[in-house]
C-alpha positions in Angstrom: -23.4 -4.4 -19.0 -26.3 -2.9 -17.6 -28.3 -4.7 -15.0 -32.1 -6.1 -15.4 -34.1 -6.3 -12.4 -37.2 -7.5 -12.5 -39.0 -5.7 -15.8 -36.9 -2.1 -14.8 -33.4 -1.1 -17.1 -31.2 0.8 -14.7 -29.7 4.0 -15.8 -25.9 3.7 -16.7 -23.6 6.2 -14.6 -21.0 8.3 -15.9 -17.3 8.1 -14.2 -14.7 10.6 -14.7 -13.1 10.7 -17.7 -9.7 12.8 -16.8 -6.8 10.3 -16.7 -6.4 11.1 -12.5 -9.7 10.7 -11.9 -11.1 14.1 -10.7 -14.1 15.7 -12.5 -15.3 19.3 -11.8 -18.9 19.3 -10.4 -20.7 22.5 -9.5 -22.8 20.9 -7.2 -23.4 17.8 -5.7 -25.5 15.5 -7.5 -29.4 15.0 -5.1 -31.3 11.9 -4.3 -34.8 11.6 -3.9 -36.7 10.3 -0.7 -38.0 6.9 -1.3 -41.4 8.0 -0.3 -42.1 11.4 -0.5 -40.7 14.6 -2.4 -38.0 15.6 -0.1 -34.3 16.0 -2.2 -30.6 15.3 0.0 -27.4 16.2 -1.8 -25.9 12.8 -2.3 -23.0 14.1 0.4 -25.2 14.2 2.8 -26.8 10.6 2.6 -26.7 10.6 6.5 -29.2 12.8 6.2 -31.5 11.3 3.8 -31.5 8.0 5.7 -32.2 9.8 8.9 -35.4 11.5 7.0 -36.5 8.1 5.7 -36.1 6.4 9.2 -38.2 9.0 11.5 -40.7 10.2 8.9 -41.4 7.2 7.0 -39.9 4.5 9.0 -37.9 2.8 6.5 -34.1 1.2 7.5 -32.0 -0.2 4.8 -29.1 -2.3 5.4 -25.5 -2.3 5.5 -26.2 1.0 3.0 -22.5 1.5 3.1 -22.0 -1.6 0.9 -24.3 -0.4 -1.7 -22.1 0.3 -4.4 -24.2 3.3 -6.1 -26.7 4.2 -3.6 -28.1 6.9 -5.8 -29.1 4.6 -8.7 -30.3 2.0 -5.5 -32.3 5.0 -4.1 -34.1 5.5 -7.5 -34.4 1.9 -8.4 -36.9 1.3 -4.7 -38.4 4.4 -5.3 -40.2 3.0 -8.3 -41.1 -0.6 -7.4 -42.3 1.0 -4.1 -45.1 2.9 -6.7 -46.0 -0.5 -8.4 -45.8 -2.9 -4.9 -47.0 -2.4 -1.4 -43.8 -1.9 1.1 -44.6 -5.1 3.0 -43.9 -7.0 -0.2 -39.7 -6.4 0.1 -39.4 -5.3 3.4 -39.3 -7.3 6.9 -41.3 -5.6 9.4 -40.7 -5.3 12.8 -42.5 -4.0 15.6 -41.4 -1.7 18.5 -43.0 -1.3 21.7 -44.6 -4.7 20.9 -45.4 -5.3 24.7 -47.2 -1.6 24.8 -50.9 -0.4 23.9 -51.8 -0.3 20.1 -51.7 2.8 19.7 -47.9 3.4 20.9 -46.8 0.7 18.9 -44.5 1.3 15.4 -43.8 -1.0 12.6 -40.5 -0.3 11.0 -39.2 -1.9 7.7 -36.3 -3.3 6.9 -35.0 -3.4 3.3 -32.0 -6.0 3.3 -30.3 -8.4 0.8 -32.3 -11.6 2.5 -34.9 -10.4 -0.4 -33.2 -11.7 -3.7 -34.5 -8.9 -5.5 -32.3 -6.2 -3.3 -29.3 -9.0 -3.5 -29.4 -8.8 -7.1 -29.6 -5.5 -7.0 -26.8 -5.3 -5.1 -24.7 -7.4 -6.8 -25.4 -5.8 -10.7 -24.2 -2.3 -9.3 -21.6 -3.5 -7.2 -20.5 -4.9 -11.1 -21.1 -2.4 -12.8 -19.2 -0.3 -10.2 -16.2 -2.6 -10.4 -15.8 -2.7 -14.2 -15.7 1.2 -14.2 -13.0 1.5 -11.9 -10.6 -1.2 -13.0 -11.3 0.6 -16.7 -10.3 4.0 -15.1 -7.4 2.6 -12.9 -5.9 0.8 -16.4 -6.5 4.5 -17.7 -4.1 6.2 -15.0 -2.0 3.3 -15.3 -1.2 4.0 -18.4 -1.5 8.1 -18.7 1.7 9.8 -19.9 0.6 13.2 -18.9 0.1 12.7 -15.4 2.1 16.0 -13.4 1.9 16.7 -10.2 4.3 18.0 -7.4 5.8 15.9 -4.0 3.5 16.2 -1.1 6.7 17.1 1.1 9.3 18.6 -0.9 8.6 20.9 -4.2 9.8 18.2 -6.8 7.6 18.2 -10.1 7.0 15.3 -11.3 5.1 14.5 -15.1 4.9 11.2 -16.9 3.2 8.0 -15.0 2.1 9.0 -12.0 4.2 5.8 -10.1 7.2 8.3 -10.9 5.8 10.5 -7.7 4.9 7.7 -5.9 8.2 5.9 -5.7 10.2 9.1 -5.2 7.8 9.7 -1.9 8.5 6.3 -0.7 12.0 6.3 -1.4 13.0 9.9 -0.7 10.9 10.5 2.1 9.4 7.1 3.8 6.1 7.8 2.8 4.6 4.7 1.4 0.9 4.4 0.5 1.2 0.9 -1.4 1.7 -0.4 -5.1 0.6 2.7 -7.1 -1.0 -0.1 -9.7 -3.2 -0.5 -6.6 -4.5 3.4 -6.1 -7.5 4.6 -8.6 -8.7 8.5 -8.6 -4.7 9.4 -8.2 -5.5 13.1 -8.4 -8.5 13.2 -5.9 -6.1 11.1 -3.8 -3.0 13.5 -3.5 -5.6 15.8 -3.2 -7.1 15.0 -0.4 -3.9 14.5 1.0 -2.4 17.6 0.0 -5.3 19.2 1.7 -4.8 17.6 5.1 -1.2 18.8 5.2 -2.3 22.3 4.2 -4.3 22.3 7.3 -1.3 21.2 9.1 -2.8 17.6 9.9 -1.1 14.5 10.7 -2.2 12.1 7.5 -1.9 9.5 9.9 -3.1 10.2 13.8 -4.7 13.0 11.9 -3.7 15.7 14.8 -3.3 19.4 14.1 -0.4 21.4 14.3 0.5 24.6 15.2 3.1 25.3 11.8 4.7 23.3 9.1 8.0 22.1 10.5 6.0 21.4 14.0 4.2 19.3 11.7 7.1 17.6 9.8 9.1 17.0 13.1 6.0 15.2 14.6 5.8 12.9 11.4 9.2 11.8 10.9 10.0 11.4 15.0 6.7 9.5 15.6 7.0 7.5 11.5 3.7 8.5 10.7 4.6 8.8 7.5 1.8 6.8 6.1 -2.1 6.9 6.2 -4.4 5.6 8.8 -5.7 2.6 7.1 -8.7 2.7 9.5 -10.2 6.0 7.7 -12.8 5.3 5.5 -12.1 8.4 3.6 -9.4 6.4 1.8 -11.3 3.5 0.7 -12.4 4.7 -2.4 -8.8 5.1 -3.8 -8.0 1.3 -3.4 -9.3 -1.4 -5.9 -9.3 -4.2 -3.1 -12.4 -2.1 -1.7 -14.4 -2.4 -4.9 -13.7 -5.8 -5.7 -15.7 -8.6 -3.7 -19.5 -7.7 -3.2 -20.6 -6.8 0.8 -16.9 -6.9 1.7 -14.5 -4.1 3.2 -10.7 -4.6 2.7 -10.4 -5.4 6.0 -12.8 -8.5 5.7 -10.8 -9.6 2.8 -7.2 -9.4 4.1 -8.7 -11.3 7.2 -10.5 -14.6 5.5 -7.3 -16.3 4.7 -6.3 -16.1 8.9 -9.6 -17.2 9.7 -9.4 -21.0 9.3 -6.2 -21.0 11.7 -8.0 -18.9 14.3 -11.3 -21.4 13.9 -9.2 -24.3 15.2 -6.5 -22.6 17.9 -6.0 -25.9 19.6 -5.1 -27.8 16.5 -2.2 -30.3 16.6 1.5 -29.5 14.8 3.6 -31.6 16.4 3.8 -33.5 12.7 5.0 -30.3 11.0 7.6 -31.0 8.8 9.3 -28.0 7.1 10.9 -28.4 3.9 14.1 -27.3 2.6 15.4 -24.0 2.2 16.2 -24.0 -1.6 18.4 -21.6 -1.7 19.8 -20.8 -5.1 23.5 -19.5 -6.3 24.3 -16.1 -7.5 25.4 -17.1 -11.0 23.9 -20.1 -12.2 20.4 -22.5 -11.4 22.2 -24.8 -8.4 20.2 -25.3 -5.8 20.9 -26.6 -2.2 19.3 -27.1 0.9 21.2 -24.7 3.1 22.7 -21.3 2.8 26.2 -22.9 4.3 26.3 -25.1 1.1 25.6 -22.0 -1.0 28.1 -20.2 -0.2 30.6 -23.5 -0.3 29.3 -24.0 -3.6 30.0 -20.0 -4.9 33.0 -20.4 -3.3 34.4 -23.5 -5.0 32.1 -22.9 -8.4 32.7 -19.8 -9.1 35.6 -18.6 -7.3 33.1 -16.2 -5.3 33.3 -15.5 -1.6 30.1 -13.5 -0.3 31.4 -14.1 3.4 34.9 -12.5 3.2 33.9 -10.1 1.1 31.4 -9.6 4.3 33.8 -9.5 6.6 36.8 -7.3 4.5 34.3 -4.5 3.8 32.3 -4.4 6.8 28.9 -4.9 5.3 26.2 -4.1 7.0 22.5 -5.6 6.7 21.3 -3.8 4.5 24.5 -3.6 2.2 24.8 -6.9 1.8 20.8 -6.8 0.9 21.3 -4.4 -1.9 24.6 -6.3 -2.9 23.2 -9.8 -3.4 20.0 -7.5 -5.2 22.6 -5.5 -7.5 24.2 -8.8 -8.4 20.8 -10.4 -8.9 20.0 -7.9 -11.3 23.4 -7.6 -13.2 23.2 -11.1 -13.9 20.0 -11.5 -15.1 20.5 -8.8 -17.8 23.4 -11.0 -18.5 25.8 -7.8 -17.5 29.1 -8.3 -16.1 29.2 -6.2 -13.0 33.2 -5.3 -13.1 33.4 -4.1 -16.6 29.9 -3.5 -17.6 30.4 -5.5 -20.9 26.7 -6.9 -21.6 26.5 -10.3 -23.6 23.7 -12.4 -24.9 23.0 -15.0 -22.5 23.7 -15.8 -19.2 26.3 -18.5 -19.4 28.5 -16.6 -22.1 28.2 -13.6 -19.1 29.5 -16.2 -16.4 32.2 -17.9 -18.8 33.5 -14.2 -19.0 33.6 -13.4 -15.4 35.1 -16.8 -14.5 38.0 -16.5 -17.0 38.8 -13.0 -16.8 38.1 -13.9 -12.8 35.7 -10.9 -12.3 33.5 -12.1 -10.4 35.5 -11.5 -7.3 36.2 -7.6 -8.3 33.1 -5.7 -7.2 32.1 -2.2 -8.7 32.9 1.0 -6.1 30.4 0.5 -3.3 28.5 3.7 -4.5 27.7 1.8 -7.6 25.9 -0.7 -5.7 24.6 1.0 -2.4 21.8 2.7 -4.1 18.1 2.7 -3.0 16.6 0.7 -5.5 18.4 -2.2 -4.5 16.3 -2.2 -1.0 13.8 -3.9 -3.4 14.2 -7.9 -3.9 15.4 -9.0 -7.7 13.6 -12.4 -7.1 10.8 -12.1 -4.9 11.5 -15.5 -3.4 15.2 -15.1 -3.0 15.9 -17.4 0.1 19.6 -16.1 0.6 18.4 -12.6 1.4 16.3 -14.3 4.5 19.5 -15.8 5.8 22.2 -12.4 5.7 23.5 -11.8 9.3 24.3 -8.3 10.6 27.8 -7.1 11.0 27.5 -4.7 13.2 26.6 -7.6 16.1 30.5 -9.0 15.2 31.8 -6.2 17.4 35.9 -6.1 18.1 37.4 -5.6 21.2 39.3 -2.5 19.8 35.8 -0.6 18.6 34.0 -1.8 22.1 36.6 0.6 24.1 36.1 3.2 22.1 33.7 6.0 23.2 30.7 6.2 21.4 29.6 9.1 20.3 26.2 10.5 19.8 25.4 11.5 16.1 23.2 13.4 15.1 21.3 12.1 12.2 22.1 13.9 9.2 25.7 13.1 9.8 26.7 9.9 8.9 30.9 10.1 8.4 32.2 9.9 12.2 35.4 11.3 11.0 33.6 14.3 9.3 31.9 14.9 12.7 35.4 14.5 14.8 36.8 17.6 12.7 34.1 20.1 12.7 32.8 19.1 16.3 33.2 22.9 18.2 34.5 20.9 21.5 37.1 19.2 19.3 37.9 23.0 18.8 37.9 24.2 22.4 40.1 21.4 23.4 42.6 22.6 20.8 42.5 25.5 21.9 43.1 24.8 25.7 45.5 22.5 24.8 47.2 25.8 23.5 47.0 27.5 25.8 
């Protein structure tokens, strides 16, 4: 709705309306001088306030929080023509120890005065209920297209398509893409920095592309710097609690346990584990008693299956996820056969005893399954690492140095060129 203050009607503001957020402007919009004539493309609002601070002596505060400081600009402008200045703003006085005549009075136009707080507030509003409106637009958009920022991949549909593959393909994660808003002006800008051969996160310039693409990957800057304002405007969390940054959000809930650092927790009791089976709803206290419980249940042994297969961490993560997952579509993982609820699915696997006969490993060892079924799934907390169980056998044997786009050791034994030159002088 569109806010009142005082007897005045703001005017309403017009957002995008393309699904990615990015409108074509010819030039950028100007705002007026508070006091005088003098126009400032709204991109250079450094400048205005500069004018208004040495020619007219006016400072307004925490102006980056204003929400639309175009319609704020035009909103003092008038009630400055129907009110003297003193009448909102605090004045204060430089050089108050000096002669009369080198003394200035400066004004300060802050939200102490209700009428700016209100102010404030409706745009900051207003603001919010335009963006959540365009971000459930993108959200939503079916003819989203655009390309991978580091590979030549097109992708069209919903833009979290592109997002996911970026994360998953190539370690770049910028966060929930339900949580992005302007999507196109975002890979744009981003796109843009990588054309100029820019680091998107120390934000360093390269000499070429793959100088560029070696730097990221070796030193995982993969990702954006978080501390660049530049980037705010793509993330709902920025629009959504009045005079806040996203950094002053994500910080209130740590604050209470920083205000009282010497507080006493010697009478912390934690509470049980929960951790819950595989196949059905029982719960127990400890992940020991989980597995004894699969075990005698269901016939289902997650540690020898461990241990025979030589799971690593992260196997076993997207194992106990794939299983997850099979069984809550109620789909038995060994033959595939899907059934209508989950304890006809279990009654299956126990009598035709397929719950101990896994799928082939590429079935399972997939990235999606990096991603937790149950978002508080216990068991995954409690998975132990394999490769610390090392044998006497593989602790003699040299290791070798891999380079990392081979992963099969034996692959690397065959085609290594010194495995070739020792043949040969073995010939010889």
């Amino acid at each position: 709705m569109l806010g009142f203050v005082g007897e005045c009607i703001l005017e309403p503001l017009s957002l995008p309306e393309s699904p990615g957020g990015v409108v074509a402007v010819e030039s950028s919009p100007s705002v007026p001088c508070i006091f005088c004539e003098e126009y400032y493309p709204l991109s250079e609002q450094d400048q205005l306030l500069k004018h208004m601070i040495i020619e007219h002596k006016l400072v307004i505060a925490d102006v980056r929080l204003v929400a639309d400081f175009e319609r704020y600009v035009l909103y003092w402008k008038k009630r400055f023509t129907e009110q003297p200045i003193t009448d909102f703003c605090s004045v204060i006085r430089t050089n108050s120890e000096a002669r009369l005549e080198e003394q200035d009075n400066y004004f300060l136009l802050c939200d102490v005065l209700p009428e700016d707080r209100l102010l404030r507030e409706q745009l900051q509003q207003k603001r919010l209920r335009e963006i959540l409106e365009q971000q459930q637009r993108e959200r939503y958009d079916t003819t989203f297209c655009s390309t991978c920022l580091f590979c030549d991949t097109e992708f069209t549909g919903n833009r979290s398509v592109l997002f996911n593959h970026m994360a998953r393909e190539h370690a770049f994660n910028v966060g929930l893409p339900d949580n992005i808003v302007n999507c196109n002006e975002f890979l744009a800008v981003l796109q843009k920095k990588l054309d100029s051969l820019q680091c998107l996160y120390c934000e360093r310039t390269f000499r070429d592309k793959n100088t560029l693409k070696d730097h990221m990957r070796k030193k995982q800057h993969r990702k954006i710097n978080a501390k660049n304002r530049e980037y705010d405007r793509f993330y709902i969390i920025n629009y959504l609690e009045f005079g806040k940054s996203w950094e002053e959000v994500q910080s209130e809930d740590d604050r209470d346990l920083l205000d009282n650092p010497e507080e006493d927790w010697s009478d912390w009791e934690e509470h049980p584990v929960h951790a819950v089976c595989l196949f059905c709803e029982q719960q127990v206290d400890t992940t020991e008693q989980l597995h004894l419980h699969m075990q005698e249940a269901h016939g289902f042994d997650l540690l020898k299956i461990k241990s025979e297969n030589g799971l690593k961490f992260y196997q076993q993560v997207k194992l106990v996820n794939f299983i997850r997952r099979e069984i809550h579509q109620s789909r038995c993982y060994s033959c595939r056969e899907k059934f209508q609820s989950k304890i006809e699915l279990i009654s299956h696997m126990e009598e035709t005893k397929h719950i101990a006969f896994l799928p082939a490993t590429s079935t399972w060892d997939q990235p999606q399954y990096y991603f937790p079924t149950y978002e508080n799934d216990t068991l995954l907390c409690a998975l132990s690492d394999s490769e610390d169980e090392v044998t006497a056998e593989n602790q003699k044997e040299e290791i070798p140095v891999i380079s990392e786009d081979i992963s099969s050791l034996k692959a690397l034994k065959q085609s290594s060129i010194l495995n070739q030159l020792l043949c040969e002088e073995n010939s010889n």
